[in-house]
C-alpha positions in Angstrom: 25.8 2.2 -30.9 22.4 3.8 -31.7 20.5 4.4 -29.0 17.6 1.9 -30.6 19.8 -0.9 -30.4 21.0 0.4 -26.7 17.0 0.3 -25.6 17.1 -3.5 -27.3 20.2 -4.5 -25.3 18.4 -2.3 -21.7 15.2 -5.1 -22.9 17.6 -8.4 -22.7 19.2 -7.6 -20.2 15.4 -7.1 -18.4 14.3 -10.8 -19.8 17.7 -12.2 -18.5 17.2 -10.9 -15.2 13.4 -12.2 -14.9 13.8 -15.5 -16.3 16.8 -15.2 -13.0 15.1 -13.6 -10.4 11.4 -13.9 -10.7 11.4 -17.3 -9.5 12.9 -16.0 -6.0 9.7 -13.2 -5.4 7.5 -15.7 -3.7 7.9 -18.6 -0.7 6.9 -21.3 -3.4 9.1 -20.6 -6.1 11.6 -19.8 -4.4 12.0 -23.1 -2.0 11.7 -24.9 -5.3 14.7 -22.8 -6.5 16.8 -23.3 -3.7 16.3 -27.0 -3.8 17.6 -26.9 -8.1 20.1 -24.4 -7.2 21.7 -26.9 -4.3 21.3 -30.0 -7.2 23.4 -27.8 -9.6 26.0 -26.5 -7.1 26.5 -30.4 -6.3 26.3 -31.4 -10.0 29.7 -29.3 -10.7 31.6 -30.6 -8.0 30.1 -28.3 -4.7 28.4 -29.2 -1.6 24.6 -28.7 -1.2 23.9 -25.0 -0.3 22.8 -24.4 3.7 19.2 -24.6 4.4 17.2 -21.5 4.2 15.4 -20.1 7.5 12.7 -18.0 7.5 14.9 -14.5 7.7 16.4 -15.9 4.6 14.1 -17.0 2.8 12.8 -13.1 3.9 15.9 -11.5 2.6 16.3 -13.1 -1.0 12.1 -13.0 -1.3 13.0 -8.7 -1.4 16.0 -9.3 -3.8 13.5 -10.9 -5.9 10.8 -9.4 -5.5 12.7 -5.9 -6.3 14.7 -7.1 -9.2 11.5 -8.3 -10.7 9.8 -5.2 -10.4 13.1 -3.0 -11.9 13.4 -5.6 -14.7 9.6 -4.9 -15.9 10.4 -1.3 -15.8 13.3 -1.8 -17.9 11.4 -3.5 -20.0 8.4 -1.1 -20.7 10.7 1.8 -20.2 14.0 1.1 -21.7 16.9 4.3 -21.7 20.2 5.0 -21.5 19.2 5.9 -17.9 18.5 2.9 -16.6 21.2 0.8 -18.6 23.5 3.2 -16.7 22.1 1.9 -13.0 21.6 -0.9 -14.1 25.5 -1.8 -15.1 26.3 -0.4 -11.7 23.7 -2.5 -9.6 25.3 -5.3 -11.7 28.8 -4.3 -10.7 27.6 -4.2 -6.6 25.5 -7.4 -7.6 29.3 -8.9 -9.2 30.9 -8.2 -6.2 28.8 -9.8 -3.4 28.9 -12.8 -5.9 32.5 -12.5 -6.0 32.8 -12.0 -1.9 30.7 -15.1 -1.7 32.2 -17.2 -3.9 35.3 -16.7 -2.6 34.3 -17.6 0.9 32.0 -20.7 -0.1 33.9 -21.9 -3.5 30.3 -22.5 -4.5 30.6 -23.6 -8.6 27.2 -22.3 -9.1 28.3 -18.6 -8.4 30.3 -19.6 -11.2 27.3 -19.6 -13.6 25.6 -16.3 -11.8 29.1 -14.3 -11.7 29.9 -14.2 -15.6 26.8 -13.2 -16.7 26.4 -10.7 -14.5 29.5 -9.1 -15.1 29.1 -9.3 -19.0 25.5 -7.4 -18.8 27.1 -4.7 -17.2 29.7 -4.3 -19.3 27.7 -4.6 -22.0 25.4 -2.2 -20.3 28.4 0.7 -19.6 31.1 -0.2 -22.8 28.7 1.2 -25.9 27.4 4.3 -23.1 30.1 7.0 -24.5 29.2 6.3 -28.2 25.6 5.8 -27.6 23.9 8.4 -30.4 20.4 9.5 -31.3 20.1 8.2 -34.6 17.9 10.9 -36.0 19.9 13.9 -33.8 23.4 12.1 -33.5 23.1 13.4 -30.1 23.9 11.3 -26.8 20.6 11.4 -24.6 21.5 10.5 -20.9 17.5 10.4 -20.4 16.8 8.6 -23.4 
């Protein structure tokens, strides 16, 4: 893969991840979220998630507010770099999902689980053959 079309795919995988997360940065949105997230899970066939508290509305404000921020870097800044942390943050990110959706059997995970998982692959499979298309050389930094 050249490492143009690498930057393109570090972009998308940005977008993906605001049009996702931005909506969780701030008290407002994110009630609102929780509220279509709950009419979803119960739309597939799962219950209506738990009510947030305060310390959790806390915790996935920071999850928001953080991935928002690393997403706009990604955007203005794309490298082979960050497309490497950011297919590992996926894989962590995969995991919890997986942890939780074992323990809840919440079908919404469902919808948050294979997309994450397929932007980090996507993110970490081309990485070994990822060239410089005027050098042919494999930039880590780039």
């Amino acid at each position: 893969m050249q490492l143009s079309a690498y930057r393109k795919l570090v972009q998308a995988s940005a977008l993906y991840d605001l049009a996702v997360t931005a909506p969780l940065a701030t008290p407002w949105t994110l009630a609102f979220m929780h509220a279509l997230m709950s009419q979803l899970n119960v739309g597939l066939g799962g219950m209506p998630l738990p009510a947030f508290e305060p310390f959790h509305m806390f915790i996935a404000g920071l999850l928001g507010s953080v991935v928002t921020v690393w997403s706009l870097l990604r955007l203005r800044h794309p490298s082979r770099r960050l497309g490497l942390y950011d297919g590992a943050a996926r894989f962590l990110f995969s995991s919890w999902m997986a942890w939780t959706l074992m323990a809840t059997g919440a079908p919404l995970l469902w919808l948050l689980l294979v997309p994450e998982c397929a932007w980090g692959v996507a993110q970490w499979w081309p990485l070994a053959r990822c060239t410089d298309a005027a050098t042919g050389a494999r930039p880590l930094g780039a």
